[in-house]
MMTF fields as JSON, N, C-alpha, C and O atoms, coordinates in Angstrom:
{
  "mmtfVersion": "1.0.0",
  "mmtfProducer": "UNKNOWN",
  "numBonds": 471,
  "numAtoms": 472,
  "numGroups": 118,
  "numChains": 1,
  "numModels": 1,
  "chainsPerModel": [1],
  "groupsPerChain": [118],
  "chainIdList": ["A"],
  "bondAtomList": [4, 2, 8, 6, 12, 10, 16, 14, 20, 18, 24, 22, 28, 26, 32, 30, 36, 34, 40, 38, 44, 42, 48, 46, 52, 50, 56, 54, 60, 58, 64, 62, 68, 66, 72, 70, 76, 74, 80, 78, 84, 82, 88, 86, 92, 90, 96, 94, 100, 98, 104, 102, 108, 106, 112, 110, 116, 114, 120, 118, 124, 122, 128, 126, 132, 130, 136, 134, 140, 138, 144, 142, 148, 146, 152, 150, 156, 154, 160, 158, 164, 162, 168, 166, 172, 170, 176, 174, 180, 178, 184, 182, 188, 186, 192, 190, 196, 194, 200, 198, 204, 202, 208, 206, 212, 210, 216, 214, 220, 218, 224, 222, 228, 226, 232, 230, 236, 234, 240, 238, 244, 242, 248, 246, 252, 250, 256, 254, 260, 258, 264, 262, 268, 266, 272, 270, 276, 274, 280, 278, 284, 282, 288, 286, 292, 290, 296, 294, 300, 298, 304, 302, 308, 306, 312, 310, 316, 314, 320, 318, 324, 322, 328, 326, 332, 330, 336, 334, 340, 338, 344, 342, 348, 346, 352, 350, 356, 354, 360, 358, 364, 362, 368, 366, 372, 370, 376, 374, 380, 378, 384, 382, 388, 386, 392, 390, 396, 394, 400, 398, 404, 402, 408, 406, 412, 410, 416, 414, 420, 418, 424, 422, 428, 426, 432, 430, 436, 434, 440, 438, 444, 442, 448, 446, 452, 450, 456, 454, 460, 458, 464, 462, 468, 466],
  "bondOrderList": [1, 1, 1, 1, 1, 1, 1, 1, 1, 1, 1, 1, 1, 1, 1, 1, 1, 1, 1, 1, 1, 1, 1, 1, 1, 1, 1, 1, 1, 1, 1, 1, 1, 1, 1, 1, 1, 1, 1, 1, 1, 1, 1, 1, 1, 1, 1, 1, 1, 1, 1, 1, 1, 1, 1, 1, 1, 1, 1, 1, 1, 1, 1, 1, 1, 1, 1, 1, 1, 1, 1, 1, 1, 1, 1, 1, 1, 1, 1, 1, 1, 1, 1, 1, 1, 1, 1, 1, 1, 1, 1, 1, 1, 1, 1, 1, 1, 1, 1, 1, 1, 1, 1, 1, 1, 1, 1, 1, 1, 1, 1, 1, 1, 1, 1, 1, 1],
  "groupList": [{"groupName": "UNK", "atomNameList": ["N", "CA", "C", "O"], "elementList": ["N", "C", "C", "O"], "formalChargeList": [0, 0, 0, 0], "bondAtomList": [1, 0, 2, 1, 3, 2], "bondOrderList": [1, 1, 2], "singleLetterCode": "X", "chemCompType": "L-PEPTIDE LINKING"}],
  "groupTypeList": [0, 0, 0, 0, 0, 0, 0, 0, 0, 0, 0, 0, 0, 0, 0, 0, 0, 0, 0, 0, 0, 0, 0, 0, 0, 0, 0, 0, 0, 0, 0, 0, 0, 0, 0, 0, 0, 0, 0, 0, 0, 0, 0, 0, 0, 0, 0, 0, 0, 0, 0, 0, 0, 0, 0, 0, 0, 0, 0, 0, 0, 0, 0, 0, 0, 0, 0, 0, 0, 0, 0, 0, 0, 0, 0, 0, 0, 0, 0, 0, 0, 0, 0, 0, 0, 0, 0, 0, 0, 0, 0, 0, 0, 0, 0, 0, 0, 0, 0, 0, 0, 0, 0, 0, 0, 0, 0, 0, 0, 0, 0, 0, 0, 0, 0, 0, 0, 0],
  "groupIdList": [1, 2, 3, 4, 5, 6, 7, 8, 9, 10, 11, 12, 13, 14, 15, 16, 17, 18, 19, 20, 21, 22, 23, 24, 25, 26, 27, 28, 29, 30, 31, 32, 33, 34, 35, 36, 37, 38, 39, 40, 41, 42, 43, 44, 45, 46, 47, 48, 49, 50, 51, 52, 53, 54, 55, 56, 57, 58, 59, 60, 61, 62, 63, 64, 65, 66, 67, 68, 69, 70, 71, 72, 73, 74, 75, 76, 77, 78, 79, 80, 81, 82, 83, 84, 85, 86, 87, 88, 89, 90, 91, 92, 93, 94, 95, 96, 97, 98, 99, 100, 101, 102, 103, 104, 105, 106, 107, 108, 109, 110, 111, 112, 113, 114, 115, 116, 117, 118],
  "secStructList": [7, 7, 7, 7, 3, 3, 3, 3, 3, 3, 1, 1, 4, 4, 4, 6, 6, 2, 2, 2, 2, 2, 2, 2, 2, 2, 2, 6, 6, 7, 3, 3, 7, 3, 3, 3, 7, 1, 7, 7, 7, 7, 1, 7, 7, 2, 2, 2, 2, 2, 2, 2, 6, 2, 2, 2, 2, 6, 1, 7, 7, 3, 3, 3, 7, 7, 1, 7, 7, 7, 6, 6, 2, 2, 2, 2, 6, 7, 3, 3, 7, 7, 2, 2, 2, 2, 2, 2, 2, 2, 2, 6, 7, 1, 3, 3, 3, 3, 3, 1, 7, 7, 7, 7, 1, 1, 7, 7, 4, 4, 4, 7, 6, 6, 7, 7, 7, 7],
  "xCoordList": [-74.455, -75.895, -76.509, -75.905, -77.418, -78.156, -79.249, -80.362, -78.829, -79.978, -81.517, -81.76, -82.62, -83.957, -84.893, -84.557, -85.566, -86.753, -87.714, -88.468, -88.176, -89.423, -90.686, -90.719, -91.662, -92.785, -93.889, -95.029, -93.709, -94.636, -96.144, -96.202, -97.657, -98.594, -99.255, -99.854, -99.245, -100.015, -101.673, -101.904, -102.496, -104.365, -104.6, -105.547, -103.951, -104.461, -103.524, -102.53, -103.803, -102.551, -102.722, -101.907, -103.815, -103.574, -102.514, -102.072, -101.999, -100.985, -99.462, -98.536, -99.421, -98.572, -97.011, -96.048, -96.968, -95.828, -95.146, -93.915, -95.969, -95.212, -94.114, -93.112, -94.324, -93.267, -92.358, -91.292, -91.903, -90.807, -90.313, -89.17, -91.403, -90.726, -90.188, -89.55, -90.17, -89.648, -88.481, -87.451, -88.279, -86.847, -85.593, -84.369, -86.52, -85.724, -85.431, -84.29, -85.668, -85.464, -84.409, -83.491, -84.519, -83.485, -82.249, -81.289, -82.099, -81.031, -80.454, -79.242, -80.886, -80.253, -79.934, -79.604, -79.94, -79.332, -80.439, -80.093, -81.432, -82.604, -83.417, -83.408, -83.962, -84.409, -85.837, -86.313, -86.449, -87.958, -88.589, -88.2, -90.108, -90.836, -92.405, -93.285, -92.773, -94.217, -95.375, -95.286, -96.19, -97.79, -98.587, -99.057, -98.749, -100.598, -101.404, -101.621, -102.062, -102.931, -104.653, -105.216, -104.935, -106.497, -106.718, -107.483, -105.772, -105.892, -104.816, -103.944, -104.995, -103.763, -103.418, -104.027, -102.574, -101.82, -102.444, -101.921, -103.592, -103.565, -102.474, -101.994, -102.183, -101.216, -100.018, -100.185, -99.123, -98.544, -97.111, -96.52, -96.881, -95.567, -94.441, -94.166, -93.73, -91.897, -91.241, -90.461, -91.723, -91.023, -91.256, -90.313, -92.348, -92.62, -92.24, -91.927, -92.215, -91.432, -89.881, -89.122, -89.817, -88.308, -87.821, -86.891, -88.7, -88.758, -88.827, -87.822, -90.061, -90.123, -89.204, -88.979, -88.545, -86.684, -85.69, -84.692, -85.479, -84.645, -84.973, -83.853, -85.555, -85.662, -85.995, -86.415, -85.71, -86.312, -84.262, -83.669, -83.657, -82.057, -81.708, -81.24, -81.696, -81.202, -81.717, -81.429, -82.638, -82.368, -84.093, -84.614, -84.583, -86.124, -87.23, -87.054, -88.104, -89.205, -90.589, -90.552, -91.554, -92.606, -93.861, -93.971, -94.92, -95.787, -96.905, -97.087, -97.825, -99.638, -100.273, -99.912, -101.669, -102.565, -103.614, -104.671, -103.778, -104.643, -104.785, -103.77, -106.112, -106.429, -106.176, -105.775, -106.473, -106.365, -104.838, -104.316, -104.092, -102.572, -102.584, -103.19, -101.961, -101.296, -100.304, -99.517, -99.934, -98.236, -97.889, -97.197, -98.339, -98.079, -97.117, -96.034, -98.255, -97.374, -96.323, -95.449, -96.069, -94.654, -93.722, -92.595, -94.393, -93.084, -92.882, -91.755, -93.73, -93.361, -91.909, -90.821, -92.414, -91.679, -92.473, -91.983, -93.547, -94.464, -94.847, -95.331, -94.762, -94.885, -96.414, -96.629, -97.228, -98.602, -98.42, -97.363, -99.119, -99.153, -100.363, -101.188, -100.353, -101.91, -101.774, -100.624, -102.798, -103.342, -102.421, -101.641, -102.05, -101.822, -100.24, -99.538, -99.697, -97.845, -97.372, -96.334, -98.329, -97.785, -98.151, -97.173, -98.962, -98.759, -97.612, -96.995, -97.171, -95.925, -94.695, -93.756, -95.029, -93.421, -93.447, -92.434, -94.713, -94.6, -94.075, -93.232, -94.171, -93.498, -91.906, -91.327, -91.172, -89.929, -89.641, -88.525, -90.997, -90.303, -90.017, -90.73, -88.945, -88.345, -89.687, -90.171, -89.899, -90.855, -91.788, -91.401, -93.342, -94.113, -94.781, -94.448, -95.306, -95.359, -97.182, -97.417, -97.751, -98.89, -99.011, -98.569, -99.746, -99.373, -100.683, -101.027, -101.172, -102.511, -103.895, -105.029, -103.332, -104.661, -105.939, -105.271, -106.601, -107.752, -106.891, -106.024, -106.939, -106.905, -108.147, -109.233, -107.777, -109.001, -109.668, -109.035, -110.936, -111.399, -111.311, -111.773, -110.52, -110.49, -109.193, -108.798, -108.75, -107.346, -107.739, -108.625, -106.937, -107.041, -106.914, -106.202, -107.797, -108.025, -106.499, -106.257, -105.163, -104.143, -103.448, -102.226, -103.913, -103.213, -103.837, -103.127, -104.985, -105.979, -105.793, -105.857, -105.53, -105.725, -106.012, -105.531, -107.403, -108.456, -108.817, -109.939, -107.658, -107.709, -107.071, -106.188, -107.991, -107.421, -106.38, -106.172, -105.305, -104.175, -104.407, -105.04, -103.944, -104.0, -103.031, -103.378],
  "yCoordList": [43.823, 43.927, 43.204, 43.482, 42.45, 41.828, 42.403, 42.659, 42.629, 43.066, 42.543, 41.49, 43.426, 43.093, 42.968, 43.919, 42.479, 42.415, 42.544, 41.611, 44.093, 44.534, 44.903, 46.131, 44.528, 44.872, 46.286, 45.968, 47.13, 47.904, 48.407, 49.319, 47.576, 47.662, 48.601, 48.702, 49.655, 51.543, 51.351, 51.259, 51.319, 51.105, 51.976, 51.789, 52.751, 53.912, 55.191, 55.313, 55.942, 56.687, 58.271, 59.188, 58.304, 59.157, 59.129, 60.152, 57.508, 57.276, 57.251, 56.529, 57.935, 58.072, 58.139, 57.59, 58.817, 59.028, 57.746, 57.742, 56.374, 55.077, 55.092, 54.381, 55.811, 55.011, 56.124, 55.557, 57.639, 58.461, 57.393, 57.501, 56.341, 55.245, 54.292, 53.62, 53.802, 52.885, 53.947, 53.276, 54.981, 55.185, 55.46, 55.406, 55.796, 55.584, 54.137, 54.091, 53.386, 51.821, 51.47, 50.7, 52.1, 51.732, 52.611, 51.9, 53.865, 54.088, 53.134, 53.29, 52.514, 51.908, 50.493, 49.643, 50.048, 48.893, 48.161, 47.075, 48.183, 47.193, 47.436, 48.572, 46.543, 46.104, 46.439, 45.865, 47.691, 48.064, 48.195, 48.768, 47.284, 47.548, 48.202, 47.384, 49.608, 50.01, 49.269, 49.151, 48.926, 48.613, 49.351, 49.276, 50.275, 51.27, 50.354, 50.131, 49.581, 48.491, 49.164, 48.538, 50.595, 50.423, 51.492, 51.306, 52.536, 53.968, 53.542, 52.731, 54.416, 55.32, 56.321, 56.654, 56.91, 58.142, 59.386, 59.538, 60.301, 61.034, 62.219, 62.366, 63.232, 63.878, 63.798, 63.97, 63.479, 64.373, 65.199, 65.613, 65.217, 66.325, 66.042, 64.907, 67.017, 66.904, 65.941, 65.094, 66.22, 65.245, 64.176, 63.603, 63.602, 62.195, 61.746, 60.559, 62.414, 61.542, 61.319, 60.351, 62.663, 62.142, 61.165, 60.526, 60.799, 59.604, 58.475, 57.765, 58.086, 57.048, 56.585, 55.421, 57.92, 57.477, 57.508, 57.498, 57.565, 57.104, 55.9, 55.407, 55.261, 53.877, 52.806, 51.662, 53.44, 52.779, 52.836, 51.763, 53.792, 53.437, 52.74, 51.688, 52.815, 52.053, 50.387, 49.698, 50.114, 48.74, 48.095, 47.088, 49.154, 48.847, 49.429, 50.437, 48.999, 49.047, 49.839, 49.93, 50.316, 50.748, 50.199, 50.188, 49.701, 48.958, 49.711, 50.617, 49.184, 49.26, 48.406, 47.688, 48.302, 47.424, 48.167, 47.57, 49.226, 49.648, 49.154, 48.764, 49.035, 47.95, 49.151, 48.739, 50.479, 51.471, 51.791, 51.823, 52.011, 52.8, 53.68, 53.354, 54.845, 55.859, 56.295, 55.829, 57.039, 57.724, 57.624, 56.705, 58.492, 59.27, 58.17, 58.339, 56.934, 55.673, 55.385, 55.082, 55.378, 54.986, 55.529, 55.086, 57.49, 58.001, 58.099, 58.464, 57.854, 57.788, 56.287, 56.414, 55.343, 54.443, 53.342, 52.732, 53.273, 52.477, 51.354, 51.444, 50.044, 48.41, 48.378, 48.788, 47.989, 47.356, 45.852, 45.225, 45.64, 43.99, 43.578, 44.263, 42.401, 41.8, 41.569, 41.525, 41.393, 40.28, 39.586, 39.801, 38.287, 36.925, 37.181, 36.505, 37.762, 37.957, 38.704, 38.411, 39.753, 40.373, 38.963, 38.816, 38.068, 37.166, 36.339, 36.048, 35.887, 35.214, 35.822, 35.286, 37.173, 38.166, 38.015, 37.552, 38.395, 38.231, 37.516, 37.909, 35.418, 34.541, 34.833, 34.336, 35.932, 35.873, 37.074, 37.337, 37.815, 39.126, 38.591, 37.698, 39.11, 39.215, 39.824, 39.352, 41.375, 41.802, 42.274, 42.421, 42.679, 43.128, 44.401, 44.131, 45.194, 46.045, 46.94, 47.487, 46.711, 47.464, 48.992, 49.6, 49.557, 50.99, 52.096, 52.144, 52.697, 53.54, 52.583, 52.684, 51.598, 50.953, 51.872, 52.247, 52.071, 52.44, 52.303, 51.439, 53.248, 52.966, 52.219, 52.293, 51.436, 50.415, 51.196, 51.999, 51.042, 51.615, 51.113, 51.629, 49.801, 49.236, 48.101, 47.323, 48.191, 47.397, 46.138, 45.792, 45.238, 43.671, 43.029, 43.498, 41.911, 41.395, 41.019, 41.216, 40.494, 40.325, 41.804, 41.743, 43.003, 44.043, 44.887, 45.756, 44.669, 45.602, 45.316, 44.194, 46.386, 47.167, 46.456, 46.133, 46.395, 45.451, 43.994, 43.524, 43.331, 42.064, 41.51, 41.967, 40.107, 39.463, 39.114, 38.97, 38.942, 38.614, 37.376, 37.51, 36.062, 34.692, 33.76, 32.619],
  "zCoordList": [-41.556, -41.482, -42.672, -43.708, -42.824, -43.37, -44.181, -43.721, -45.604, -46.437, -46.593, -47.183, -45.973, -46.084, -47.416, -48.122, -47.853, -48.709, -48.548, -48.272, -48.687, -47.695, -48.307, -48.223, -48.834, -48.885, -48.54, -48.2, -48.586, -48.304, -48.871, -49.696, -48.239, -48.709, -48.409, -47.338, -49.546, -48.842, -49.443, -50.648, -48.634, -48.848, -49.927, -50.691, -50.03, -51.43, -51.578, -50.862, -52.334, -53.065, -51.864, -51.952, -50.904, -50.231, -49.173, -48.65, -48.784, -47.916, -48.686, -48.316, -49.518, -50.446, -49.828, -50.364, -48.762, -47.825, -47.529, -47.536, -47.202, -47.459, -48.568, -48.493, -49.439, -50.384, -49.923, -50.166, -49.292, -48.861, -47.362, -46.917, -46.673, -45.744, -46.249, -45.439, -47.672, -48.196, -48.904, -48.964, -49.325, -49.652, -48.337, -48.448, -46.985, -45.82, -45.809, -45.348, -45.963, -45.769, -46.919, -46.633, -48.439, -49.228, -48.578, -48.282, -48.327, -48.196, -46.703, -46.554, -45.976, -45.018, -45.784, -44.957, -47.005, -47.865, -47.747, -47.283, -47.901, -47.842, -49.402, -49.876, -49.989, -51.225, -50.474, -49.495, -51.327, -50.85, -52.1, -53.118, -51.753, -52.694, -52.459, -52.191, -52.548, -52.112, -53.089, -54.311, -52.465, -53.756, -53.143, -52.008, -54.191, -54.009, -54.306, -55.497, -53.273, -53.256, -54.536, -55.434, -53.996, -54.21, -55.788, -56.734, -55.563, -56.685, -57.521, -57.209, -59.089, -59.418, -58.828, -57.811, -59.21, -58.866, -59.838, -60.942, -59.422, -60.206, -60.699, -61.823, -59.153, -59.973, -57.896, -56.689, -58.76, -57.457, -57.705, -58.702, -56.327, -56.228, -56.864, -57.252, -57.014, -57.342, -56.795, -57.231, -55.633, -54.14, -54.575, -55.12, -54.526, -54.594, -55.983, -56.079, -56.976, -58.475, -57.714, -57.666, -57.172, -56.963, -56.478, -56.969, -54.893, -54.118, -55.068, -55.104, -56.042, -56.741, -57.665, -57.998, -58.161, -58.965, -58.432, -59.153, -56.733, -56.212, -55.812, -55.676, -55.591, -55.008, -56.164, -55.992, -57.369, -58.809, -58.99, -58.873, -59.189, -59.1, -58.185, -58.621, -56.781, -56.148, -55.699, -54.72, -56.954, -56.977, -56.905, -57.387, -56.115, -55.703, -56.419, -57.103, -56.34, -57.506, -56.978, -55.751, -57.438, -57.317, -57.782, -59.008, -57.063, -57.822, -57.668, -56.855, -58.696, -58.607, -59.04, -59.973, -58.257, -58.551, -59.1, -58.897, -59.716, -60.473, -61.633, -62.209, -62.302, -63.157, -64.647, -65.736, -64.396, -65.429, -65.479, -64.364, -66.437, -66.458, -67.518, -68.538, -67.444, -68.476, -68.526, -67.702, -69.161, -69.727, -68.195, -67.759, -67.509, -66.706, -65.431, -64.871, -65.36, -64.544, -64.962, -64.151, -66.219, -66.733, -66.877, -67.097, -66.674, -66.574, -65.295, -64.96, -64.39, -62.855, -62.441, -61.88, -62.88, -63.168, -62.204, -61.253, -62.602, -61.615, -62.138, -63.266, -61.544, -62.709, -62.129, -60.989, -62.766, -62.836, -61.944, -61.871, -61.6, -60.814, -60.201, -59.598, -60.434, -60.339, -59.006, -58.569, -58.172, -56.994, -56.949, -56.022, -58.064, -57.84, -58.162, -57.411, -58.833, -59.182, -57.804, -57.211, -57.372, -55.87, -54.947, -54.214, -54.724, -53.85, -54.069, -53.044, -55.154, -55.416, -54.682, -54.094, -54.923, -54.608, -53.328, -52.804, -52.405, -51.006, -50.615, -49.808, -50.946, -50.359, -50.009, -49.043, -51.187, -50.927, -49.82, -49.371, -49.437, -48.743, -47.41, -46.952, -46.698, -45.172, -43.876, -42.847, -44.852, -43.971, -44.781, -45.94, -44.473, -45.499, -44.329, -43.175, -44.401, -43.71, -44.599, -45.677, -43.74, -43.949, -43.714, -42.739, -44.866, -44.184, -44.568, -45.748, -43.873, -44.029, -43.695, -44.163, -42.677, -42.448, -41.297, -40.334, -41.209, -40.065, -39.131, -39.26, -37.798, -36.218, -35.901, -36.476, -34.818, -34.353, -33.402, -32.717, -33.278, -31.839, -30.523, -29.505, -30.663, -29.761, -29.519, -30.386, -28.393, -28.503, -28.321, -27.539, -29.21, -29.329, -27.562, -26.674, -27.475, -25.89, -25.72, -24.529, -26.461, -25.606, -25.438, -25.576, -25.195, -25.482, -24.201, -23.692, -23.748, -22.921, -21.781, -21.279, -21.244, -19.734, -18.427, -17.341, -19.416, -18.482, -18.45, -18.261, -18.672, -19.112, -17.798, -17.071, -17.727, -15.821, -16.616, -17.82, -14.765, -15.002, -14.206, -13.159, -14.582, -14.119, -13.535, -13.23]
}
């Protein structure tokens, strides 16, 4: 099986559960990296430090784009990253995977129901 380089972009720190989908993805041998695109992390669970230092040993990293940092990110083990160094990293990822975006109200025209068939 073929080791992945996966990207995972979570909209803000309430979709926090992305990064417990990115330690399912490391333990299947895949190189995962979450970015909390919009927040810090104010406080969270046991669980989730734990999640973030298992996938920080096994090889994969934790990011943020929050422009503020404290103790607290670093003892989480969370790297800071700009806009423009996470676009660099992307070029090398396999898959990048969006995560906590809005449901649409409406399904895209190649996807709908009601769309002629020709």
């Amino acid at each position: 099986m073929r080791t992945l380089k996966v990207y995972i972009l979570i909209t803000n720190r309430l979709f926090h559960d992305g990064i417990r989908s990115g330690l399912g993805l490391t333990l299947e041998n895949h190189y995962v990296y979450p970015v909390v695109m919009n927040d810090k992390f104010d406080l969270l669970s046991g669980y989730m430090q734990e999640n973030i230092n298992w996938i920080s040993e096994m090889g994969g990293q934790v990011f943020t784009c929050a422009t503020e940092t404290d103790e607290e990110s670093a003892d989480l083990k969370l790297s800071c990253i700009t806009l423009e160094e996470l676009g660099e990293l992307l070029r090398d990822a396999d898959f990048i995977i969006p995560y906590g975006l809005p449901t649409a109200s409406y399904a895209p025209p190649a996807c709908s129901r009601n769309r002629e068939r020709g």
